[in-house]
N, C-alpha and C positions, 0 to 999 in steps of 0.2 A: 594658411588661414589668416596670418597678422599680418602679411604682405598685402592680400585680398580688402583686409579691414581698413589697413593706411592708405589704400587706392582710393577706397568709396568716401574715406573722409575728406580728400583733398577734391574740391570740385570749379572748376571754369565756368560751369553749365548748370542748369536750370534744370534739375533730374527730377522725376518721378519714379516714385516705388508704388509700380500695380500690385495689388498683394490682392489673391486670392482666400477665402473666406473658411476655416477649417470642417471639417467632417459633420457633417449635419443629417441628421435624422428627421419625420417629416411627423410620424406618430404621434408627441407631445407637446402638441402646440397650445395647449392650454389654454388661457382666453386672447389668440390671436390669429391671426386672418392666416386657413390650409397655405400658401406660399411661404408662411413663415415660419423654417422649423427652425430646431435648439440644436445647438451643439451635442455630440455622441459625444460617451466619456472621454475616445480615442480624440476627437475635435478638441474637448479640451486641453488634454495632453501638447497636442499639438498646436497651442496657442500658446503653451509654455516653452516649447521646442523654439518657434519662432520667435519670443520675445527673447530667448538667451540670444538668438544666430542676429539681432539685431541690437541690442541689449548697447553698444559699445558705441554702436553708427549715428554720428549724427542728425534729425531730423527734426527741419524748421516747423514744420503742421501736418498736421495729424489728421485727416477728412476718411468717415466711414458712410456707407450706406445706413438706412434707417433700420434695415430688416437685421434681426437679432444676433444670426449668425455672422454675421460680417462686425457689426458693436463689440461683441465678444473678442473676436479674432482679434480687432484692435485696441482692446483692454488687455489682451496680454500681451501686447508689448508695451503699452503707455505704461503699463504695472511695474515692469521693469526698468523703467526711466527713472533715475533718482528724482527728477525733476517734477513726475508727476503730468505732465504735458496738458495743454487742452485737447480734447478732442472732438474736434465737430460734426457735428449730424447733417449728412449730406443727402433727402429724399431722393435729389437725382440722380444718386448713385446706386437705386437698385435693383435688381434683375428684371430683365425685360419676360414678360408673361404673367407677371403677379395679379392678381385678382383686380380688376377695371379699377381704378379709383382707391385703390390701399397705397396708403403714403408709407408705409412701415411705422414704425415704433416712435412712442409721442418721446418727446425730451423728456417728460416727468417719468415714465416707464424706465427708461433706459437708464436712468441717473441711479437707478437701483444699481446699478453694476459699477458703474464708476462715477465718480461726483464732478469731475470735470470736463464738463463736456456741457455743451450747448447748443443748439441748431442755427446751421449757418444758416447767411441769407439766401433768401430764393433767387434763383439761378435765373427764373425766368422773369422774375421783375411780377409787372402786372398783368404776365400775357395769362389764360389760363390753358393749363394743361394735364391730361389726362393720363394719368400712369396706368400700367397695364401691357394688353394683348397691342402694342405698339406696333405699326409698319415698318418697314426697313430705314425710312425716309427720318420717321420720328426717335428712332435711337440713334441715326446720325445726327440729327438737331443735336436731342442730349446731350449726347458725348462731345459735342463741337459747344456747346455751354461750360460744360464742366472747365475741357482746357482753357477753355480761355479765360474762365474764371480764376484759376491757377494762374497760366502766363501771365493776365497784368498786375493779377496780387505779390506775385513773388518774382523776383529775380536773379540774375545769373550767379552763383554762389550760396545758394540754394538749393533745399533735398526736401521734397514734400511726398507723405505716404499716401496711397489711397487704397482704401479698403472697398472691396468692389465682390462683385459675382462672376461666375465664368462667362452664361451670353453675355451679360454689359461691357465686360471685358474684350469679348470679341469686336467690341462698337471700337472701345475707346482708346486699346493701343494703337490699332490700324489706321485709326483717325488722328492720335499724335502723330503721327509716322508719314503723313500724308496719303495714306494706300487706302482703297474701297475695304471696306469689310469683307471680310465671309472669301477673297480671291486666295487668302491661306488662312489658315487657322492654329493658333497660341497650345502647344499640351499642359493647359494648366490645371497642374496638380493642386489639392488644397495646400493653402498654403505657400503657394508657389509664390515666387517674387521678381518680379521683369521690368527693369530701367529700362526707361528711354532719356536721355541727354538732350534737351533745348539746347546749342549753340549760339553765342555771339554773332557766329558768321553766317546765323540764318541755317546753317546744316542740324538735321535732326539725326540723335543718334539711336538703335536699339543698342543699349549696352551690355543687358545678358537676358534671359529667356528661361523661365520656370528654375530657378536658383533655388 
């Protein structure tokens, strides 16, 4: 495990940590949109499980989904950071199918949970766009938004987390990767966590798969 831990800290590359969103229940969504459910006790357990297993690992920024279950997931790791980290509110990072037009969870909602945290800028500038029951065509836009909103903010020597859902997830590693979507498919567990590696030399790496 410390060998593991001294690997991830030392980096060449411009890595990404997909991290899946912990155990979620759909029943008590109380005043928010049926796509948006809560963490199951088990979920937040498991939110703690993961802030220890990363608790040590370096990480430059912090970007979640707006939808509650994926916030949470990533408040218990930023919880675990002495530092406290910011963590930003990413709408276009959240599950593809959600209710036509629901952005997820406002800034001011969310800051219930953790006080650091802000909403990043929009991805898509002033084009407008429509979340929701997306075409295949429109969660590749996304996900091809997202990276590259990452690759020119940050650079090589750099570890940025992203807190996502399982379909968006199926968009967005395949699309760091250079591969079509949906030709294999990720077993991402809750919780799980799958680097990919940007190179200097232009080579893209998957470095591990549901950790």
């Amino acid at each position: 495990m410390e060998k593991r831990r001294q690997n991830m800290e030392k980096l060449d590359t411009l890595q990404i940590l997909f991290i899946r969103h912990a155990e979620t229940d759909y029943s008590d969504i109380a005043d928010r949109d049926p796509s948006d459910g809560e963490l199951t006790p088990n979920g937040e357990k498991q939110c703690i499980s993961l802030g220890e297993k990363l608790k040590d690992v370096p990480i430059d920024a912090y970007f979640t989904s707006s939808l509650l279950r994926s916030f949470k997931t990533a408040v218990g790791v930023c919880n675990l950071k002495s530092d406290k980290p910011l963590l930003e509110i990413c709408p276009e990072l959240i599950e593809c199918g959600c209710t036509p037009g629901y952005f997820g969870c406002s800034e001011e909602y969310l800051r219930k949970y953790y006080q650091n945290t802000r909403m990043c800028e929009k991805l898509f500038g002033t084009e407008k766009y429509e979340f929701g029951c997306e075409a295949f065509s429109d969660n590749v836009l996304r996900a091809e938004k997202v990276l590259s909103y990452i690759k020119n903010r940050f650079t090589y020597g750099d570890r940025v987390a992203v807190f996502s859902h399982h379909g968006f997830l199926e968009y967005l590693i395949p699309t760091s990767l250079g591969v079509k979507p949906h030709i294999f498919r990720f077993a991402l567990d809750n919780i799980s966590v799958c680097a990919v590696d940007f190179c200097p030399d232009g080579n893209v790496v998957l470095r591990y798969v549901n950790k």
